[in-house]
C-alpha positions, 0 to 999 in steps of 0.5 A: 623614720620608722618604716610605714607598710600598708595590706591589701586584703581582698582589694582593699588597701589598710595601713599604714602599720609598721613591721611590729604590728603586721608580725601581730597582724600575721600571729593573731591571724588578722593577714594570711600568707595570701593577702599582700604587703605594700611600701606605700598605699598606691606602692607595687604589692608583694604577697605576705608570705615572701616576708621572712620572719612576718609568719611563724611557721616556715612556707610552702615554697620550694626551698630554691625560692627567695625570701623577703626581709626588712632592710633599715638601709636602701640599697639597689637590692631592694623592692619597692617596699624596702624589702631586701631579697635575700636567697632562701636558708633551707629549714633545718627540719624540712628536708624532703625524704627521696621520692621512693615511687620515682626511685622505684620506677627507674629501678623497674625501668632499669630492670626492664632495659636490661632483661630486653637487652640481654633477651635480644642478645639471647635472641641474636644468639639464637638466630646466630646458632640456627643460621650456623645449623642451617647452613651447615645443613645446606652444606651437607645436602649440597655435598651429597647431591654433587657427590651422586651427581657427579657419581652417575657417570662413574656408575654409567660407566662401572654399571657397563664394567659390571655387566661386562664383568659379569658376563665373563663368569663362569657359570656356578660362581658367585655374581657380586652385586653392582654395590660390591662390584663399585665398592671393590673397584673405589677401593682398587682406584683409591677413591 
């Protein structure tokens, strides 16, 4: 027994027609890929353009959706229609060239990941050799201060030396100055 199929356009059901006559149907524009194609009159719909080989130009559909297509043999595959489901073959001219702005966004982001990386590497660095400067500057000033404070009392004492040096001259001979009397007496001690 041929296959009788009925379409519904626009809520009204028509029919019945076999599948040569809806490919007609579908080539003279009579049915749209919208409109929907039904096993029996009161049977569950399925839109046109899931029947493959019903329309001459290939779908809108992704290429992971499946396709539809007449099975002379029932099988428990198949949809209230008689149409078996059948995994989409991709369009041998239908591959999609890559999405350039999309690859070009993640190259940008890429970019971008990579400069913040490396400035904030840059930045560390930086803070690194500032914190190194300022301590070895800390160092400094804390080295001399506990040298002149621990010098004082050696300067108390060398200062009551001095003035007692000093006096012990005879007149006329040269008086050295307190800066030359400590020198001589560091270079004498060894310090």
């Amino acid at each position: 027994m041929a296959m009788e199929l009925f379409v519904e356009q626009n809520g009204e059901i028509s029919g019945p027609f076999s599948p040569q006559e809806l490919k007609i149907m579908a080539r003279d524009h009579e049915i749209s890929k919208n409109d929907f194609i039904r096993k029996t009159r009161d049977g569950k719909p399925v839109k046109a353009a899931h029947v493959k080989g019903l329309f001459a130009e290939p779908t809108t559909e992704p290429a992971s959706a499946s396709k539809i297509v007449s099975s002379p043999a029932a099988t428990k595959e198949e949809t209230p229609l008689g149409l078996k489901v059948v995994p989409r073959e991709p369009e041998p001219n239908s591959a999609q060239p890559p999405n350039q702005i999309g690859l070009a966004i993640l190259v940008v982001i890429g970019l971008l990941v990579a400069l913040g990386v490396w400035h904030v590497a840059d930045g560390v660095q930086k803070v690194g050799q500032e914190n190194r400067r300022r301590a070895e500057r800390e160092d400094a000033e804390f080295k001399r201060n506990w040298e002149y404070e621990n010098s004082k009392p050696l300067n108390k004492d060398l200062k009551t030396i001095y003035d007692a040096e000093v006096k012990s001259l005879p007149a006329g001979t040269r008086v050295p100055s307190f800066g030359e009397f400590r020198d001589d007496v560091k270079r004498r001690v060894g310090k």
